[in-house]
N, C-alpha and C positions, 0 to 999 in steps of 0.2 A: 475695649480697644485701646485705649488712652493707658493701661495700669500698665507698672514697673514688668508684671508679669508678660508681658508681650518682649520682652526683651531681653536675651540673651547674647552674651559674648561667644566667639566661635572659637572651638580648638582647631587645632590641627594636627592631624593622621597622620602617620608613615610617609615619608616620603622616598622620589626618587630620582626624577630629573627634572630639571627646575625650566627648561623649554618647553616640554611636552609633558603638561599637567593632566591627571589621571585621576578618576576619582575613585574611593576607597570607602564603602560603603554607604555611596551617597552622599559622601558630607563636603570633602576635599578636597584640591588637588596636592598631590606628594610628589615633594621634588628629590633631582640629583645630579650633579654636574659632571660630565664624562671629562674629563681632563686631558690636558695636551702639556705632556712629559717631555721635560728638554732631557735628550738622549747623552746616557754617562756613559759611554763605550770605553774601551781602554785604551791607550795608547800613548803616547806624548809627545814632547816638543811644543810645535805652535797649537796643535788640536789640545793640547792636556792644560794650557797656560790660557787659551781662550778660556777652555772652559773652568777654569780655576777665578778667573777674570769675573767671567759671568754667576757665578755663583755666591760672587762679595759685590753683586752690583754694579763693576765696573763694566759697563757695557760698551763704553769706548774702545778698552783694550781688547774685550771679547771679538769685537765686527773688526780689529784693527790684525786680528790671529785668524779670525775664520773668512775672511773676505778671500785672501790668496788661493789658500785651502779650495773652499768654492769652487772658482777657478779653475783649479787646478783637476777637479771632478772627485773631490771629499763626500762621498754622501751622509756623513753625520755633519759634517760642516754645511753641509747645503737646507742639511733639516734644520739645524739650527740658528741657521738666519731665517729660514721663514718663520720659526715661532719667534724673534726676535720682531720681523716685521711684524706679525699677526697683534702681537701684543704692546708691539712699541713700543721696546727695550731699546734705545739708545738711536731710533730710528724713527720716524713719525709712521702709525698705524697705516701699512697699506696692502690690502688683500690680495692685491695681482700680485704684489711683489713678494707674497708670503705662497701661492698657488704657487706661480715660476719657481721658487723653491721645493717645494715638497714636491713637486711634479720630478726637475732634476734629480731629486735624493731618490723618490719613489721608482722612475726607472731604472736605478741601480740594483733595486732589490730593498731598501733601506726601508724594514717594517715599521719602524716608529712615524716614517716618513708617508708611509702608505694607509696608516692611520689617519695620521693628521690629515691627509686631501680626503680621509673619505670623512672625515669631520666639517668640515669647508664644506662637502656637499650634502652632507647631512643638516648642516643649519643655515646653509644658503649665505655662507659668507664670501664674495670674491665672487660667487659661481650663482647660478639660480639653485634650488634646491633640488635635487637628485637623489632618488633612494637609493636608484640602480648603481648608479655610479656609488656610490657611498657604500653598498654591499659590496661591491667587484673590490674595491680596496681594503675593506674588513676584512673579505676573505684569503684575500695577498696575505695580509698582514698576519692575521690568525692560523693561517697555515704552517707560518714561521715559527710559530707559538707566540706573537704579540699578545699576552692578555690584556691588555688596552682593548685591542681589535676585537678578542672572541668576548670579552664585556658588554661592545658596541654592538658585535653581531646577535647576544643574547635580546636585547631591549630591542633589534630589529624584528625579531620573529616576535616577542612580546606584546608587540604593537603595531606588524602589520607595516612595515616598513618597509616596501619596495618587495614585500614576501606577504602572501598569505600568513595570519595570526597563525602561530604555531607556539602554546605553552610548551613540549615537551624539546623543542627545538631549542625552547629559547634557554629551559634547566638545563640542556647538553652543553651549552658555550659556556653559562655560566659558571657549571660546575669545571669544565673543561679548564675555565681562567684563575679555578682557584686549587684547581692541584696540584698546579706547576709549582714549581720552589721561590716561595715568596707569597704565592698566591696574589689575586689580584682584590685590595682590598673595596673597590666601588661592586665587583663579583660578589662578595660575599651578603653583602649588601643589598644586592638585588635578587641573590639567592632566598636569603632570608624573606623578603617581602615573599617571592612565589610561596613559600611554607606560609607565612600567614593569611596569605589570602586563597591558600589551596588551589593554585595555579599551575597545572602541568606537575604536582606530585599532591599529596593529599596535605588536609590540612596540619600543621604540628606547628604550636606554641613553643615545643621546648627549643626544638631544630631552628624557627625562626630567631628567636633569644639567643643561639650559641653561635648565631653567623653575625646577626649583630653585634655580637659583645667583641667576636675577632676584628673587624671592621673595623667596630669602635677603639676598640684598643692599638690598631694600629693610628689613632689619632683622624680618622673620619668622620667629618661632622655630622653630616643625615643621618650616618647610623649611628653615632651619640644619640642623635635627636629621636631617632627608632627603640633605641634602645630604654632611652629617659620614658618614649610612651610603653616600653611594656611593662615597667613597673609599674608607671602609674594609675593603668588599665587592672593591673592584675595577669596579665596574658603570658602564661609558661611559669609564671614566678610569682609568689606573692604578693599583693600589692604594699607597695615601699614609694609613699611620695616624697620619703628625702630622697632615696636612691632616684627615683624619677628627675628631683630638682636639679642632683649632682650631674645626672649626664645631659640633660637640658641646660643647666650655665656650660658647661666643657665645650658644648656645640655653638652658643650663643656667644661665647666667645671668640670663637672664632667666623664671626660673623653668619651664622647661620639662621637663614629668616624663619622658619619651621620654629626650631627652638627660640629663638627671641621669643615669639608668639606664644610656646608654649612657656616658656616661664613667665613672661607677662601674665600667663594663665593664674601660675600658680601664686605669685605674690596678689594677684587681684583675690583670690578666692581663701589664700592662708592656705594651703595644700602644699605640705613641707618645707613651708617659709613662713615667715609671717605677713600678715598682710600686709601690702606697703602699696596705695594707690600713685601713689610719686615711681614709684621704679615699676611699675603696671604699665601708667602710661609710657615710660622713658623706652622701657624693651618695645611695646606695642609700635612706637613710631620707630622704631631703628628697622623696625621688620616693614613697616607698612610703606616705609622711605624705597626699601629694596623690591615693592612692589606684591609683596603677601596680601591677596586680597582679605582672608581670614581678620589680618591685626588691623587694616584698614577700616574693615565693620568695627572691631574691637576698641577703637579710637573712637568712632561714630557714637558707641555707646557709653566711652570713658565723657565726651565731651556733653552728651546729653544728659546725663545723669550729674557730671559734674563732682567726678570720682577723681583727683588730684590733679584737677583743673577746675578755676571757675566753668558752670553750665554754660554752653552756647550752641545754642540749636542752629546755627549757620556752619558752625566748622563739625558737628554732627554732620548733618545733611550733605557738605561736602565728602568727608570722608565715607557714609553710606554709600556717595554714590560714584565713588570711584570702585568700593570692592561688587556693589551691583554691576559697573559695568563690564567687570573682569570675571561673572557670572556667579558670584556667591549668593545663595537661595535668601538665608536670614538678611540679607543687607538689603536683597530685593522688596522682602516685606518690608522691614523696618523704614527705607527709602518710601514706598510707597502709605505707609504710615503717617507720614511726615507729611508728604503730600495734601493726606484726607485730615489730616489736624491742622494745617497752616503752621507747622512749627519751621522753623528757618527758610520756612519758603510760603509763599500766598497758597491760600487753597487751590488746591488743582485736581479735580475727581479723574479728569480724565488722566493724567499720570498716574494719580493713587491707581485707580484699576487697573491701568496698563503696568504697573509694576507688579502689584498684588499677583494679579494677573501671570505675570512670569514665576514668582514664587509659589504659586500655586499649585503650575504645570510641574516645577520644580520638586512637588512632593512636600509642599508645607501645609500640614492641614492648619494649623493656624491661619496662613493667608488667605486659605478657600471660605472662612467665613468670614474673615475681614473684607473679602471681594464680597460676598454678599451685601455686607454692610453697607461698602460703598456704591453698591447695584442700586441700592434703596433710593441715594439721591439722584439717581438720574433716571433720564428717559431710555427710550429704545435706541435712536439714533446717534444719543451719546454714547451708549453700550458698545454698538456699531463701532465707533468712532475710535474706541478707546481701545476695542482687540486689533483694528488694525494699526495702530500706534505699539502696543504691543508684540505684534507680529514684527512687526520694523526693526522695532528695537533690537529681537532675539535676532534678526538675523544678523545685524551691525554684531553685534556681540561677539555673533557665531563666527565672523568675516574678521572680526579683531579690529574691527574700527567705528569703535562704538564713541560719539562724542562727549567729554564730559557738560551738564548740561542739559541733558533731555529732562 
Protein backbone atom coordinates (compact mmCIF):
# COMPACT_ATOMS: atom_id res chain seq x y z
CA UNK A 1 0.00 0.00 0.00
CA UNK A 2 2.86 2.32 1.06
CA UNK A 3 5.40 1.26 -2.24
CA UNK A 4 6.47 3.93 -5.03
CA UNK A 5 4.39 1.45 -7.04
CA UNK A 6 0.91 2.74 -6.02
CA UNK A 7 1.88 5.86 -7.74
CA UNK A 8 1.50 7.20 -10.81
CA UNK A 9 1.70 10.58 -12.55
CA UNK A 10 -1.35 11.35 -14.97
CA UNK A 11 -1.30 12.16 -18.60
CA UNK A 12 -3.38 13.73 -20.45
CA UNK A 13 -5.84 12.81 -23.70
CA UNK A 14 -6.91 14.78 -26.54
CA UNK A 15 -8.49 17.55 -25.78
CA UNK A 16 -11.38 19.88 -26.66
CA UNK A 17 -13.13 22.46 -24.62
CA UNK A 18 -11.78 23.61 -21.63
CA UNK A 19 -15.52 24.55 -19.93
CA UNK A 20 -17.13 21.38 -20.64
CA UNK A 21 -14.57 18.65 -19.77
CA UNK A 22 -15.23 15.16 -21.36
CA UNK A 23 -13.70 12.14 -20.80
CA UNK A 24 -11.77 10.09 -23.28
CA UNK A 25 -11.31 6.69 -22.46
CA UNK A 26 -11.79 6.98 -18.95
CA UNK A 27 -8.89 8.75 -17.96
CA UNK A 28 -9.40 12.66 -18.80
CA UNK A 29 -11.11 15.50 -19.38
CA UNK A 30 -10.06 17.22 -22.95
CA UNK A 31 -10.26 20.63 -23.41
CA UNK A 32 -10.91 23.58 -26.32
CA UNK A 33 -11.78 27.01 -26.21
CA UNK A 34 -14.46 28.38 -28.74
CA UNK A 35 -13.25 31.80 -29.33
CA UNK A 36 -14.90 35.18 -29.78
CA UNK A 37 -13.22 36.94 -33.07
CA UNK A 38 -13.08 40.56 -33.25
CA UNK A 39 -14.67 41.15 -36.70
CA UNK A 40 -12.27 42.43 -39.67
CA UNK A 41 -15.01 43.51 -42.32
CA UNK A 42 -13.81 45.90 -44.89
CA UNK A 43 -14.45 49.24 -45.09
CA UNK A 44 -12.81 52.55 -43.83
CA UNK A 45 -12.45 55.81 -42.43
CA UNK A 46 -13.42 55.83 -38.61
CA UNK A 47 -14.52 51.88 -38.64
CA UNK A 48 -10.92 50.83 -40.56
CA UNK A 49 -8.80 53.35 -38.07
CA UNK A 50 -10.63 51.99 -34.93
CA UNK A 51 -9.85 48.83 -35.95
CA UNK A 52 -6.30 49.53 -37.01
CA UNK A 53 -6.23 51.18 -33.38
CA UNK A 54 -7.38 48.03 -31.74
CA UNK A 55 -5.21 45.74 -33.34
CA UNK A 56 -1.76 47.75 -31.89
CA UNK A 57 -3.63 47.90 -28.61
CA UNK A 58 -4.64 51.17 -28.65
CA UNK A 59 -7.99 50.74 -27.31
CA UNK A 60 -8.59 54.29 -26.41
CA UNK A 61 -8.43 55.29 -29.92
CA UNK A 62 -10.45 52.16 -30.90
CA UNK A 63 -13.78 52.97 -28.50
CA UNK A 64 -12.89 56.79 -29.33
CA UNK A 65 -13.76 55.59 -33.56
CA UNK A 66 -16.32 52.93 -32.77
CA UNK A 67 -18.50 54.64 -30.03
CA UNK A 68 -20.14 57.26 -32.69
CA UNK A 69 -20.22 54.45 -35.36
CA UNK A 70 -22.41 52.55 -32.61
CA UNK A 71 -24.48 55.12 -32.46
CA UNK A 72 -24.94 55.77 -35.27
CA UNK A 73 -26.31 51.77 -35.79
CA UNK A 74 -22.73 50.27 -37.16
CA UNK A 75 -23.23 46.60 -36.65
CA UNK A 76 -19.55 45.62 -36.76
CA UNK A 77 -19.02 48.59 -34.52
CA UNK A 78 -21.51 47.63 -32.13
CA UNK A 79 -19.93 43.88 -31.98
CA UNK A 80 -16.92 45.30 -31.37
CA UNK A 81 -17.54 47.24 -28.34
CA UNK A 82 -19.06 44.29 -26.86
CA UNK A 83 -16.00 42.07 -27.29
CA UNK A 84 -14.25 45.22 -25.99
CA UNK A 85 -16.59 45.21 -22.96
CA UNK A 86 -16.53 41.33 -22.53
CA UNK A 87 -12.86 41.39 -22.37
CA UNK A 88 -12.04 44.63 -20.98
CA UNK A 89 -10.21 46.30 -23.73
CA UNK A 90 -9.84 49.79 -22.60
CA UNK A 91 -13.21 49.39 -20.68
CA UNK A 92 -13.64 47.83 -17.24
CA UNK A 93 -15.16 43.92 -17.90
CA UNK A 94 -18.97 44.42 -18.00
CA UNK A 95 -21.32 41.72 -19.44
CA UNK A 96 -24.69 43.72 -19.80
CA UNK A 97 -22.78 46.20 -21.46
CA UNK A 98 -21.07 43.55 -23.89
CA UNK A 99 -25.00 41.64 -24.25
CA UNK A 100 -26.53 45.39 -25.23
CA UNK A 101 -23.96 45.19 -27.74
CA UNK A 102 -24.20 41.97 -29.43
CA UNK A 103 -27.78 42.05 -29.03
CA UNK A 104 -27.71 45.71 -31.30
CA UNK A 105 -25.21 44.12 -33.86
CA UNK A 106 -27.22 40.64 -33.69
CA UNK A 107 -30.44 42.44 -34.78
CA UNK A 108 -28.99 43.78 -37.62
CA UNK A 109 -28.17 40.51 -38.99
CA UNK A 110 -24.33 40.79 -37.91
CA UNK A 111 -23.13 36.90 -37.62
CA UNK A 112 -20.06 37.33 -35.86
CA UNK A 113 -22.44 39.22 -33.47
CA UNK A 114 -25.04 36.45 -33.32
CA UNK A 115 -22.27 34.18 -32.26
CA UNK A 116 -21.03 35.92 -29.66
CA UNK A 117 -24.62 36.32 -27.62
CA UNK A 118 -25.09 32.66 -28.35
CA UNK A 119 -21.62 32.34 -26.55
CA UNK A 120 -22.83 34.53 -23.45
CA UNK A 121 -25.61 31.96 -23.31
CA UNK A 122 -23.75 29.19 -23.71
CA UNK A 123 -21.46 29.80 -20.67
CA UNK A 124 -23.81 31.82 -18.65
CA UNK A 125 -22.00 35.00 -18.93
CA UNK A 126 -24.24 38.41 -18.39
CA UNK A 127 -27.38 35.93 -18.96
CA UNK A 128 -28.18 32.53 -16.96
CA UNK A 129 -27.12 29.78 -19.18
CA UNK A 130 -29.44 28.92 -22.02
CA UNK A 131 -28.87 26.10 -24.62
CA UNK A 132 -31.98 27.10 -26.50
CA UNK A 133 -31.10 30.50 -26.82
CA UNK A 134 -27.46 29.79 -27.62
CA UNK A 135 -28.61 27.27 -30.56
CA UNK A 136 -31.30 29.87 -32.07
CA UNK A 137 -28.20 32.26 -32.53
CA UNK A 138 -25.71 29.46 -33.68
CA UNK A 139 -28.18 28.82 -36.09
CA UNK A 140 -28.60 32.77 -37.28
CA UNK A 141 -25.15 32.76 -37.50
CA UNK A 142 -24.36 29.41 -39.29
CA UNK A 143 -26.80 29.95 -41.75
CA UNK A 144 -24.76 32.97 -42.94
CA UNK A 145 -21.87 30.67 -43.14
CA UNK A 146 -20.32 31.86 -39.65
CA UNK A 147 -17.96 28.95 -39.10
CA UNK A 148 -17.45 30.10 -35.52
CA UNK A 149 -21.22 29.36 -35.24
CA UNK A 150 -21.53 25.95 -37.30
CA UNK A 151 -18.22 24.88 -34.93
CA UNK A 152 -20.34 25.87 -31.88
CA UNK A 153 -23.49 24.23 -33.38
CA UNK A 154 -21.21 21.06 -34.03
CA UNK A 155 -20.06 20.53 -30.03
CA UNK A 156 -23.97 21.28 -29.38
CA UNK A 157 -25.33 18.20 -31.05
CA UNK A 158 -21.94 16.40 -29.67
CA UNK A 159 -22.98 16.98 -26.21
CA UNK A 160 -26.56 17.36 -26.05
CA UNK A 161 -26.68 20.97 -25.83
CA UNK A 162 -30.18 22.26 -25.80
CA UNK A 163 -30.61 19.09 -28.69
CA UNK A 164 -30.67 15.61 -28.17
CA UNK A 165 -26.75 14.02 -28.56
CA UNK A 166 -26.68 13.73 -32.13
CA UNK A 167 -22.87 12.42 -33.43
CA UNK A 168 -23.77 12.67 -37.09
CA UNK A 169 -25.33 16.04 -36.62
CA UNK A 170 -22.58 17.14 -34.94
CA UNK A 171 -19.77 15.79 -38.19
CA UNK A 172 -22.31 17.78 -40.48
CA UNK A 173 -21.37 21.44 -38.92
CA UNK A 174 -18.19 20.36 -38.45
CA UNK A 175 -17.34 19.40 -41.48
CA UNK A 176 -19.68 22.05 -42.80
CA UNK A 177 -17.11 24.83 -40.81
CA UNK A 178 -14.28 23.41 -42.54
CA UNK A 179 -15.07 23.68 -46.25
CA UNK A 180 -15.72 27.00 -46.45
CA UNK A 181 -12.56 29.05 -47.65
CA UNK A 182 -10.21 29.25 -44.97
CA UNK A 183 -11.83 26.69 -43.09
CA UNK A 184 -12.64 26.84 -39.61
CA UNK A 185 -9.41 25.84 -37.67
CA UNK A 186 -11.02 24.80 -33.90
CA UNK A 187 -13.54 22.57 -36.85
CA UNK A 188 -10.88 20.61 -37.86
CA UNK A 189 -10.12 20.00 -34.46
CA UNK A 190 -12.96 18.70 -33.34
CA UNK A 191 -13.50 16.90 -36.56
CA UNK A 192 -10.49 14.98 -35.93
CA UNK A 193 -11.35 13.94 -32.25
CA UNK A 194 -14.92 12.58 -33.73
CA UNK A 195 -12.34 10.18 -36.15
CA UNK A 196 -10.52 9.13 -33.09
CA UNK A 197 -12.86 8.30 -30.88
CA UNK A 198 -15.17 6.96 -33.77
CA UNK A 199 -17.95 9.36 -33.21
CA UNK A 200 -20.63 9.73 -35.83
CA UNK A 201 -18.05 8.31 -38.57
CA UNK A 202 -15.92 5.25 -38.04
CA UNK A 203 -12.90 5.09 -36.27
CA UNK A 204 -9.57 6.31 -38.44
CA UNK A 205 -6.07 7.14 -36.96
CA UNK A 206 -4.96 8.57 -40.21
CA UNK A 207 -8.05 11.00 -40.83
CA UNK A 208 -7.85 12.06 -37.09
CA UNK A 209 -3.82 12.92 -37.53
CA UNK A 210 -4.45 14.85 -40.99
CA UNK A 211 -7.20 17.20 -39.34
CA UNK A 212 -5.01 17.69 -36.48
CA UNK A 213 -1.93 18.56 -38.20
CA UNK A 214 -4.12 21.34 -40.44
CA UNK A 215 -5.40 22.72 -37.10
CA UNK A 216 -2.24 22.62 -35.81
CA UNK A 217 -0.46 24.19 -38.53
CA UNK A 218 -2.70 26.87 -38.58
CA UNK A 219 -1.05 27.67 -35.12
CA UNK A 220 -3.89 26.00 -32.59
CA UNK A 221 -2.85 24.86 -29.54
CA UNK A 222 -5.13 21.73 -28.46
CA UNK A 223 -4.63 20.53 -31.70
CA UNK A 224 -0.68 20.97 -31.37
CA UNK A 225 -1.31 19.21 -28.11
CA UNK A 226 -3.68 16.33 -30.12
CA UNK A 227 -1.33 16.19 -32.46
CA UNK A 228 2.03 16.02 -29.87
CA UNK A 229 -0.31 12.86 -28.34
CA UNK A 230 -0.64 10.93 -31.56
CA UNK A 231 2.83 10.57 -31.92
CA UNK A 232 3.54 9.80 -28.92
CA UNK A 233 0.85 7.11 -28.76
CA UNK A 234 1.80 5.74 -32.04
CA UNK A 235 -2.04 6.43 -33.27
CA UNK A 236 -2.06 6.89 -37.31
CA UNK A 237 1.80 7.41 -37.40
CA UNK A 238 4.69 5.88 -35.93
CA UNK A 239 5.59 6.52 -32.62
CA UNK A 240 8.13 9.65 -32.58
CA UNK A 241 8.37 11.20 -28.97
CA UNK A 242 10.55 13.91 -30.30
CA UNK A 243 7.98 14.76 -32.80
CA UNK A 244 5.50 14.32 -29.77
CA UNK A 245 7.77 16.69 -27.53
CA UNK A 246 7.87 19.29 -30.67
CA UNK A 247 4.30 19.84 -30.93
CA UNK A 248 3.76 19.65 -27.08
CA UNK A 249 6.36 22.63 -26.35
CA UNK A 250 4.58 24.70 -29.80
CA UNK A 251 1.28 24.31 -27.70
CA UNK A 252 2.85 24.88 -24.10
CA UNK A 253 3.91 27.63 -25.39
CA UNK A 254 1.41 29.31 -25.89
CA UNK A 255 0.02 28.69 -22.72
CA UNK A 256 -1.80 25.44 -23.21
CA UNK A 257 -2.63 23.58 -20.02
CA UNK A 258 -3.08 19.98 -21.81
CA UNK A 259 0.38 20.30 -23.19
CA UNK A 260 2.22 21.95 -20.31
CA UNK A 261 1.21 18.71 -18.60
CA UNK A 262 2.09 16.71 -21.31
CA UNK A 263 5.50 17.81 -21.51
CA UNK A 264 5.87 17.98 -17.93
CA UNK A 265 5.24 14.22 -18.78
CA UNK A 266 7.75 13.86 -20.88
CA UNK A 267 10.81 15.64 -19.33
CA UNK A 268 9.75 13.67 -15.99
CA UNK A 269 9.95 10.15 -17.77
CA UNK A 270 12.95 11.17 -20.55
CA UNK A 271 10.58 10.44 -23.47
CA UNK A 272 12.10 12.77 -26.14
CA UNK A 273 13.79 15.08 -23.84
CA UNK A 274 15.88 14.46 -21.28
CA UNK A 275 14.99 13.99 -17.97
CA UNK A 276 14.83 17.24 -16.17
CA UNK A 277 12.65 17.00 -12.75
CA UNK A 278 13.26 21.07 -12.47
CA UNK A 279 11.34 21.86 -15.80
CA UNK A 280 8.68 18.61 -14.74
CA UNK A 281 7.83 20.34 -11.99
CA UNK A 282 7.98 24.08 -13.45
CA UNK A 283 5.42 22.87 -16.74
CA UNK A 284 3.45 20.64 -14.10
CA UNK A 285 2.43 23.95 -11.97
CA UNK A 286 2.03 26.36 -14.98
CA UNK A 287 -0.73 23.77 -16.01
CA UNK A 288 -2.08 22.94 -12.49
CA UNK A 289 -2.01 27.14 -11.78
CA UNK A 290 -4.63 27.28 -14.98
CA UNK A 291 -6.62 24.58 -13.08
CA UNK A 292 -5.59 21.07 -15.10
CA UNK A 293 -6.61 18.68 -12.58
CA UNK A 294 -4.16 15.93 -14.31
CA UNK A 295 -0.77 18.25 -13.38
CA UNK A 296 -2.37 19.18 -10.04
CA UNK A 297 -2.14 15.08 -9.03
CA UNK A 298 1.21 15.31 -11.08
CA UNK A 299 2.67 17.96 -8.48
CA UNK A 300 1.10 15.81 -5.61
CA UNK A 301 3.44 13.25 -6.74
CA UNK A 302 6.44 15.65 -7.86
CA UNK A 303 6.20 16.86 -3.99
CA UNK A 304 5.76 13.37 -2.45
CA UNK A 305 8.51 11.77 -4.00
CA UNK A 306 10.44 14.85 -3.86
CA UNK A 307 11.30 14.73 -7.63
CA UNK A 308 12.90 18.58 -8.17
CA UNK A 309 11.68 19.67 -4.98
CA UNK A 310 12.49 18.91 -1.47
CA UNK A 311 9.69 15.94 -0.30
CA UNK A 312 6.81 17.40 1.60
CA UNK A 313 3.88 15.40 2.14
CA UNK A 314 1.59 18.56 3.14
CA UNK A 315 1.93 20.42 -0.40
CA UNK A 316 1.41 16.61 -1.83
CA UNK A 317 -1.81 16.25 -0.06
CA UNK A 318 -2.73 19.75 -0.87
CA UNK A 319 -2.35 19.35 -4.40
CA UNK A 320 -3.88 15.58 -4.38
CA UNK A 321 -6.69 17.20 -3.24
CA UNK A 322 -7.43 19.84 -5.37
CA UNK A 323 -7.15 17.61 -8.66
CA UNK A 324 -9.63 14.86 -6.29
CA UNK A 325 -11.76 17.45 -5.93
CA UNK A 326 -12.07 18.38 -9.73
CA UNK A 327 -12.88 14.49 -9.90
CA UNK A 328 -9.56 12.95 -11.13
CA UNK A 329 -9.65 8.99 -10.28
CA UNK A 330 -5.66 8.54 -9.43
CA UNK A 331 -5.58 11.72 -7.14
CA UNK A 332 -8.74 10.28 -5.37
CA UNK A 333 -6.77 7.07 -4.47
CA UNK A 334 -3.53 8.61 -3.90
CA UNK A 335 -5.50 11.46 -1.49
CA UNK A 336 -7.09 8.69 0.16
CA UNK A 337 -3.78 7.02 0.57
CA UNK A 338 -2.51 9.61 2.45
CA UNK A 339 -5.29 9.79 4.56
CA UNK A 340 -4.76 5.76 5.68
CA UNK A 341 -0.78 6.41 6.11
CA UNK A 342 -0.99 9.73 8.14
CA UNK A 343 1.29 11.36 5.46
CA UNK A 344 0.66 15.26 5.42
CA UNK A 345 -2.33 14.83 7.20
CA UNK A 346 -3.40 12.85 10.82
CA UNK A 347 -4.77 9.35 10.18
CA UNK A 348 -8.23 9.50 9.12
CA UNK A 349 -9.79 5.92 7.98
CA UNK A 350 -12.91 7.37 7.44
CA UNK A 351 -11.67 9.83 4.67
CA UNK A 352 -9.16 7.10 3.44
CA UNK A 353 -12.33 5.10 2.55
CA UNK A 354 -14.45 7.68 1.61
CA UNK A 355 -11.91 8.62 -0.99
CA UNK A 356 -10.70 5.13 -1.91
CA UNK A 357 -14.01 4.65 -1.99
CA UNK A 358 -14.79 7.19 -4.92
CA UNK A 359 -11.77 6.00 -6.90
CA UNK A 360 -12.85 2.79 -6.78
CA UNK A 361 -16.49 3.49 -8.16
CA UNK A 362 -14.20 5.37 -10.49
CA UNK A 363 -12.83 2.26 -12.11
CA UNK A 364 -9.46 1.99 -10.12
CA UNK A 365 -8.77 -1.52 -9.27
CA UNK A 366 -5.95 -0.51 -7.36
CA UNK A 367 -8.15 1.51 -4.89
CA UNK A 368 -10.80 -1.53 -4.58
CA UNK A 369 -8.15 -3.39 -2.63
CA UNK A 370 -6.70 -0.39 -0.88
CA UNK A 371 -10.58 -0.05 0.30
CA UNK A 372 -10.32 -3.29 1.48
CA UNK A 373 -7.32 -2.59 3.35
CA UNK A 374 -8.67 0.18 5.02
CA UNK A 375 -12.24 -1.81 5.65
CA UNK A 376 -9.95 -4.02 7.85
CA UNK A 377 -9.56 -1.24 10.43
CA UNK A 378 -12.83 -0.46 11.07
CA UNK A 379 -15.95 -1.44 12.31
CA UNK A 380 -19.41 -1.69 10.72
CA UNK A 381 -20.62 1.72 11.59
CA UNK A 382 -17.53 3.39 10.56
CA UNK A 383 -17.98 1.56 7.08
CA UNK A 384 -21.65 3.12 7.35
CA UNK A 385 -20.24 6.38 8.11
CA UNK A 386 -17.54 6.61 5.57
CA UNK A 387 -19.95 5.68 2.29
CA UNK A 388 -22.12 8.33 3.36
CA UNK A 389 -19.14 10.84 3.61
CA UNK A 390 -18.48 9.55 0.42
CA UNK A 391 -21.72 9.75 -1.17
CA UNK A 392 -21.58 13.62 -0.04
CA UNK A 393 -18.50 14.20 -1.25
CA UNK A 394 -19.47 12.87 -5.08
CA UNK A 395 -22.19 14.94 -5.13
CA UNK A 396 -20.31 18.37 -4.16
CA UNK A 397 -18.02 17.35 -6.84
CA UNK A 398 -20.71 16.51 -9.27
CA UNK A 399 -22.69 20.22 -8.26
CA UNK A 400 -18.95 21.87 -8.66
CA UNK A 401 -18.62 22.92 -5.11
CA UNK A 402 -16.72 20.70 -3.72
CA UNK A 403 -14.67 22.30 -0.45
CA UNK A 404 -11.03 22.19 -0.39
CA UNK A 405 -10.49 20.31 2.82
CA UNK A 406 -12.61 17.44 3.11
Amino acid sequence: MNSRADLKPEETWPGRYRQLPVNIRGLGPYVLTIFILLVAGCGGGDYQSGLDAYNRGDYSVALREWRPLAGLGEARAQNNLGIMYLEGHGVPIDYDEAIKYFRLSANQGEARAQNNLGLMFLEGRGVPVNYVEAMRFFLSAADQGETLAQNNLGFMYENGLGVPIDADEAVLWYRRAITQEGGQKLAYNNLGMMYLNGKGVPVDHSEALRLFRLAAEQGEAVAQNNLGFMYGAGLGVPEDNIEAVRWYRLAADQGEASAQNNLGMAHLNGTGVARDYAEALMLFRLSADQGEAMAQHNLGFMYENGLGTPSDDVQAVNWYRLSAGAGSVVAQKNLGRMYFQGKGVPIDNLRAYAWLNLAAIGGDSDAVEQRATVEQSMNAAQVAEAQVLSTEIFERIQAGNFVQGE
